[in-house]
C-alpha positions in Angstrom: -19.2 6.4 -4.4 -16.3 5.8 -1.9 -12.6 5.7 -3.5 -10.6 2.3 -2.7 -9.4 2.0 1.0 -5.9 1.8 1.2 -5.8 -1.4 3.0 -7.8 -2.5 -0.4 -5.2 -6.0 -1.9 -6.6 -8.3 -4.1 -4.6 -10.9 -2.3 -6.3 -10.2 0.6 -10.2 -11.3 -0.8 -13.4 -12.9 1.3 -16.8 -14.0 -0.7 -19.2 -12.9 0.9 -22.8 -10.9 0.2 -22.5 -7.3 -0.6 -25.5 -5.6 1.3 -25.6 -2.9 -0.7 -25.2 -3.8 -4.3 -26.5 -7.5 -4.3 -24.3 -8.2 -7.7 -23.6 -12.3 -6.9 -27.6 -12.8 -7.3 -27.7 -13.7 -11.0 -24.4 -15.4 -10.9 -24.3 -19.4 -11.4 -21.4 -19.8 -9.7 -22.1 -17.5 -6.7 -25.3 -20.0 -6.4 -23.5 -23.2 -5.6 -20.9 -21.5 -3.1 -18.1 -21.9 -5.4 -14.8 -19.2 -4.9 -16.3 -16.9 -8.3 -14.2 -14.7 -9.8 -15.9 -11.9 -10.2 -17.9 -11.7 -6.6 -15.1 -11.1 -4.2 -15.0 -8.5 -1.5 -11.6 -6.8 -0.4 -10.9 -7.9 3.4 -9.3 -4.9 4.6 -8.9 -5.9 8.4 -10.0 -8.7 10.7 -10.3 -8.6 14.3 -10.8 -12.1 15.4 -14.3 -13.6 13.4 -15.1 -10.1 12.3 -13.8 -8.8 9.2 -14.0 -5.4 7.5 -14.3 -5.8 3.9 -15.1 -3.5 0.5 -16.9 -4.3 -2.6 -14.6 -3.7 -5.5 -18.1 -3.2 -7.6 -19.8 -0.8 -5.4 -17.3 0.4 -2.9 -19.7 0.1 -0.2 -17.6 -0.8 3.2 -19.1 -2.7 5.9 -18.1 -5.4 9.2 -19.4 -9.1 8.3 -19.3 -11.5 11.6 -18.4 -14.7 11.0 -18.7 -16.4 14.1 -15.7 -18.6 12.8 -12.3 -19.5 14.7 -11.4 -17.2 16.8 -14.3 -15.0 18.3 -13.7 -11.1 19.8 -14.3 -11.0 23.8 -17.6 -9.6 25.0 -15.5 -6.3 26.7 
């Protein structure tokens, strides 16, 4: 299992699907869309609608693409 990355702020938080550890599945909340809060990820970094973000459960670190706002240039 990876450590924390550095960048890792709890006042920095997305909620999004984890892809490795699947842990919002059974969660009520997670269900409806709501903000839970337990099933946060860490964002770490954004670059326009793509964010890099860490599970606090699993520590699994991955880029999620929004497609929202501002989008990253094709170059």
């Amino acid at each position: 299992m990876l450590p924390l990355d550095p960048q890792a702020d709890i006042g920095r938080r997305a909620w999004v699907d984890c892809p490795k550890c699947d842990d919002r599945r059974q969660c009520a909340t997670c269900a409806q869309g709501g903000e839970c809060r337990s099933h946060w990820r860490y964002l770490l970094s954004n670059t326009g609608s793509l964010l890099h973000l860490q599970c606090p459960s699993c520590t699994h670190v991955w880029n999620h693409e929004t497609h929202f706002g501002a989008t990253r240039s094709q170059g």
